[in-house]
C-alpha positions as CSV (number, residue, x, y, z in Angstrom):
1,X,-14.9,-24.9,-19.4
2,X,-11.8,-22.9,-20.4
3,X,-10.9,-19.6,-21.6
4,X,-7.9,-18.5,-24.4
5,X,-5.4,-16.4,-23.2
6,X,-6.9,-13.5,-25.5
7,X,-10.5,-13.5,-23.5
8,X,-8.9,-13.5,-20.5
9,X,-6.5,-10.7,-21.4
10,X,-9.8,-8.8,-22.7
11,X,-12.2,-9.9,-19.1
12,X,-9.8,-8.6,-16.8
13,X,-8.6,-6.1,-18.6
14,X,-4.9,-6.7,-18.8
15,X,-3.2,-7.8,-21.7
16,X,-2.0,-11.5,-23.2
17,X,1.6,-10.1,-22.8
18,X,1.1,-9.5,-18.9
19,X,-0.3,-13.1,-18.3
20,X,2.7,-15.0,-20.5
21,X,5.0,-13.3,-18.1
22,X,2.9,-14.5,-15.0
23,X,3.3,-18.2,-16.6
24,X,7.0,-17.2,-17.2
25,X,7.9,-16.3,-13.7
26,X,5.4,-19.6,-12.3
27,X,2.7,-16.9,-10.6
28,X,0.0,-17.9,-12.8
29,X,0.1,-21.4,-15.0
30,X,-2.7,-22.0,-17.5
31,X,-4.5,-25.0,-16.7
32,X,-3.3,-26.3,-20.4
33,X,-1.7,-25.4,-23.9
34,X,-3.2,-26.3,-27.0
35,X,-1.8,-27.7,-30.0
36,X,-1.6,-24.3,-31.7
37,X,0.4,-23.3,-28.9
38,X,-2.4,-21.1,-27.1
39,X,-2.7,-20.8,-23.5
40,X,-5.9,-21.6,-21.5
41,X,-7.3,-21.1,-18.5
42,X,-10.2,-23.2,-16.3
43,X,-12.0,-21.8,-13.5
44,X,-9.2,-22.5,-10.9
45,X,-6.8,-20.4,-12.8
46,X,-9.5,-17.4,-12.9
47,X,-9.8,-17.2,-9.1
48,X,-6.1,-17.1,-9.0
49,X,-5.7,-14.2,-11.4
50,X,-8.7,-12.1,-9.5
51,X,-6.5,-12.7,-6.2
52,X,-3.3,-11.3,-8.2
53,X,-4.8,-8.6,-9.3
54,X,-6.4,-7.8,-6.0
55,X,-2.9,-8.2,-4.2
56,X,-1.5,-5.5,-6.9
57,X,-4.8,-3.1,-5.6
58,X,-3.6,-3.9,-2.4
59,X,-0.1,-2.3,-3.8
60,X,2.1,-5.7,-3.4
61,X,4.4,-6.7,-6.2
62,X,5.0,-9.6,-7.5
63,X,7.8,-11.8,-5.3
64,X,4.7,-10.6,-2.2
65,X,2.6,-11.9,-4.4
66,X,4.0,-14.8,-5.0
67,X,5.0,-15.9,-1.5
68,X,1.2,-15.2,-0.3
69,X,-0.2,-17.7,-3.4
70,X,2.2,-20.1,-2.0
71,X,0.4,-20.6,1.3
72,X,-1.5,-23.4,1.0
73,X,-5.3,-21.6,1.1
74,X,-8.4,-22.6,-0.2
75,X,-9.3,-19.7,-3.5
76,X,-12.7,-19.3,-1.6
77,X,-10.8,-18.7,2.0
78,X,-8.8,-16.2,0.6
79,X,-11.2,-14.2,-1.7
80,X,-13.8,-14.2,1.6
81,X,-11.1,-12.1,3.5
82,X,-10.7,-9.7,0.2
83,X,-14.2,-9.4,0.2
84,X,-14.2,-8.0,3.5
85,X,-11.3,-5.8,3.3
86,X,-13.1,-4.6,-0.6
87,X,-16.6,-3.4,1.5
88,X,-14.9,-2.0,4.1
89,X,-13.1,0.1,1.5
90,X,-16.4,0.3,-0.4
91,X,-18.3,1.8,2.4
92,X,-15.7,4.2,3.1
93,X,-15.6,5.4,-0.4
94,X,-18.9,5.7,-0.2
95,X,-18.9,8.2,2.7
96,X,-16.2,10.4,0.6
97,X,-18.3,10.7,-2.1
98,X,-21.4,11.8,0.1
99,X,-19.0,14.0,1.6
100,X,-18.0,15.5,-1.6
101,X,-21.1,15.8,-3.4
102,X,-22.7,17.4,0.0
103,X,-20.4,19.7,-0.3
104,X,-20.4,20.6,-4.2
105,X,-24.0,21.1,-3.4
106,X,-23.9,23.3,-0.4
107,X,-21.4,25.6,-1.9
108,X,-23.7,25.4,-5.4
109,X,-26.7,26.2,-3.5
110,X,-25.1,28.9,-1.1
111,X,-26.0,26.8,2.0
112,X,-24.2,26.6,5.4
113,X,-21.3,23.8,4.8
114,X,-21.1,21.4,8.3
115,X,-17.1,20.3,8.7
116,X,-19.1,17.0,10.0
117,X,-20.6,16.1,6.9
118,X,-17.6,17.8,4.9
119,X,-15.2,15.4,6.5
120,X,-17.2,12.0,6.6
121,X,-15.2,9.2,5.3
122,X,-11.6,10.9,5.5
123,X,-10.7,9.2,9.0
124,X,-7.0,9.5,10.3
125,X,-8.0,8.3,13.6
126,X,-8.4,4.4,13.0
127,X,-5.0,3.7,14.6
128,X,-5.8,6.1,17.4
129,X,-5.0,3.4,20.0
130,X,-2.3,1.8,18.0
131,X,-0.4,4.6,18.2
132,X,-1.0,5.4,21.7
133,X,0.2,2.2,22.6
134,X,3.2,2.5,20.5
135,X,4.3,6.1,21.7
136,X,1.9,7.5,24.4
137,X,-1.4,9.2,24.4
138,X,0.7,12.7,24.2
139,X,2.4,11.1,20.8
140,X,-0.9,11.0,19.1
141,X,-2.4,14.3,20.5
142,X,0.4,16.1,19.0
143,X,0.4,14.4,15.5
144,X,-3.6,14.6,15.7
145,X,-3.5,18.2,16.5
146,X,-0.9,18.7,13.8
147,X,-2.8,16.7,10.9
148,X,-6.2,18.9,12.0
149,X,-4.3,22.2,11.7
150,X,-3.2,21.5,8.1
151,X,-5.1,23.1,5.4
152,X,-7.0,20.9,3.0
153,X,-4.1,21.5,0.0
154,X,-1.8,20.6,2.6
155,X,-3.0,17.6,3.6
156,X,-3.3,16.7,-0.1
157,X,0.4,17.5,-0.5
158,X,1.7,15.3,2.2
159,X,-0.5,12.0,1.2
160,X,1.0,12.6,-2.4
161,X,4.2,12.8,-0.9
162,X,4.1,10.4,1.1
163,X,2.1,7.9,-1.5
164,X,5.5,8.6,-4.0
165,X,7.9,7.9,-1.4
166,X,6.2,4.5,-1.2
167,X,6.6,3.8,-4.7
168,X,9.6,5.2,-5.2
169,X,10.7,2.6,-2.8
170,X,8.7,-0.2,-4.4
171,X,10.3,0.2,-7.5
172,X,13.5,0.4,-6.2
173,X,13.1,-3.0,-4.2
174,X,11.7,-4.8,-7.5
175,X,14.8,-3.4,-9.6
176,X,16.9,-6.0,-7.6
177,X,19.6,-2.7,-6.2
178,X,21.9,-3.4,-3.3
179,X,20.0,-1.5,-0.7
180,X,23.3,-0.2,0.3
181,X,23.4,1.4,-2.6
182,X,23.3,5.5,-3.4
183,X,19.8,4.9,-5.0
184,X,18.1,3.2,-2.0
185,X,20.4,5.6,0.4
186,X,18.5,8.4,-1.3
187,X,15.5,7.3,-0.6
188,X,16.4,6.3,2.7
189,X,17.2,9.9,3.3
190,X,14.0,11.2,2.0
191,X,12.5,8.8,4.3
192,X,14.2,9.9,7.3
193,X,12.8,13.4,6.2
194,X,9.2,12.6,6.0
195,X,9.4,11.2,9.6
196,X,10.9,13.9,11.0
197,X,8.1,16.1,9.5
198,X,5.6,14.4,11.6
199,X,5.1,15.6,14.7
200,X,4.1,13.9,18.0
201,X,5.7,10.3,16.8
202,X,9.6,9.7,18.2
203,X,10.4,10.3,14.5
204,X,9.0,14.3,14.6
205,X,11.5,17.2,15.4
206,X,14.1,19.2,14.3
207,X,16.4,16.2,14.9
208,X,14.7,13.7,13.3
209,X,14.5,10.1,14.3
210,X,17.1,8.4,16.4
211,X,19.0,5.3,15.4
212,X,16.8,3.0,17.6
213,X,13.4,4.1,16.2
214,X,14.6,4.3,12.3
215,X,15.7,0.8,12.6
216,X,13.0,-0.4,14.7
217,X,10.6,1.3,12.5
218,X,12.2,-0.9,9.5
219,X,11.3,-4.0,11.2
220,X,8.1,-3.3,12.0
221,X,7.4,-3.0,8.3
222,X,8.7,-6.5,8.1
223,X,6.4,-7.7,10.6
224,X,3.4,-6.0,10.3
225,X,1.5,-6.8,6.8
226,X,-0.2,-3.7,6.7
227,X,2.7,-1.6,6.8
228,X,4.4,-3.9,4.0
229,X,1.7,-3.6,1.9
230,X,3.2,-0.4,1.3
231,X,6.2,-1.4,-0.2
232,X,5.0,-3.8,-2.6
233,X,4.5,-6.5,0.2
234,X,7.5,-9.0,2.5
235,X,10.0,-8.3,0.0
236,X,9.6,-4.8,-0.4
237,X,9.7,-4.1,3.4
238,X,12.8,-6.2,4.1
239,X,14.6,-4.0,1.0
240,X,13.3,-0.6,2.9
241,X,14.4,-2.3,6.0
242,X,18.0,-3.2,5.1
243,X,18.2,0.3,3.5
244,X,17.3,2.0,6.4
245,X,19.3,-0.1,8.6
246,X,22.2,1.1,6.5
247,X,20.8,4.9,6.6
248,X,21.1,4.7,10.1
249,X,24.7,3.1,10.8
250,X,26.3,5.8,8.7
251,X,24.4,8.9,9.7
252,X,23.0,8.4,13.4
């Protein structure tokens, strides 16, 4: 059984223009073309579109996409670990909403609001050991302390920022600019100032990171997935790398 390129487009909620430039750039072949020119696609081709479009919810772009389809994986293999990375994002969804409507009813029904329950779900201390490993238990009590003294519009205002920094640089590395360039240097720059607005890491201070820790901090988004992910995936890291890289020979 097959599907036209049209119900496809309509299923997933995407359009037919969208899936002839996945065919174009090889991410995504239909499993044939009719004689009227149409493109189709069999089941095989339908688990590889729902793990491209749960890489781009995952915020990868499309070269990271591409490199992680070329691994030779079984679909089922690689949906299973999607699965478990979708409930665990599921269940913590779920505990924001409970925290939210908890609250909207509390306040509603003039009752005593608990910070525990207010709270539940919004957890900035998964890495806690990470980070202590990294920089020192000191590092983390510092930036902990600092995160839990920011106001709730505060700490809105820094994940926004921090949430357009990372697709600023995104779009910057799927552009195809010379991460030398003024563009990426800018953003390099703004980079350097977000890190030196957190306090606690090596980064935090009125100084701002030194050379050694920007730079090291731009390989490590090479060669930890997680922190790529942010950048639209390998590619994206290795263009925020080289950029910073460059930041740091000229200014520290």
């Amino acid at each position: 059984m097959d599907w036209s390129i049209q119900d496809i487009a309509r299923l997933s909620g995407t359009t037919s223009r969208t899936l002839r430039h996945y065919d174009d750039i090889g991410l995504l072949k239909p499993s044939r073309v009719g004689t009227n020119g149409y493109r189709y696609y069999d089941e095989d081709a339908l688990a590889t579109l729902q793990r491209i479009l749960l890489l781009r919810e995952l915020g990868l772009g499309l070269p990271a996409i591409a490199d992680v389809l070329a691994v030779p994986t079984r679909h089922a293999d690689a949906l299973r670990s999607h699965l478990d990375w979708l409930r665990n994002e599921k269940e913590r969804l779920d505990r924001q909403i409970g925290a939210v409507e908890k609250t909207i009813t509390g306040m509603e029904g003039g009752e005593q609001l608990m910070a525990e329950d207010m709270l539940d779900g919004f957890d900035h201390t998964q890495y806690k050991e990470e980070v202590e490993e990294r920089w020192g238990k000191d590092a983390y009590a510092r930036s902990d302390s600092w995160w839990r003294s920011l106001t709730a519009k505060d700490k809105a205002e820094w994940q926004a920022a921090q949430r357009a920094l990372a697709a600023d640089w995104t779009s910057a590395a799927e552009s195809g600019i010379d991460p030398a360039s003024d563009e990426a240097q800018a953003l390099a720059q703004r980079h350097f100032e977000w890190l030196r607005g957190i306090p606690g890491t090596p980064g935090g201070g009125t100084t701002g990171p030194t050379k050694e820790y920007f730079t090291g901090l731009g390989e490590m988004y090479v060669a930890d997935a997680r922190f790529g992910a942010n950048y639209g995936g390998r590619h994206g890291a290795e263009f925020v790398r080289d950029a910073m890289s460059e930041y740091a020979k000229r200014h520290l």
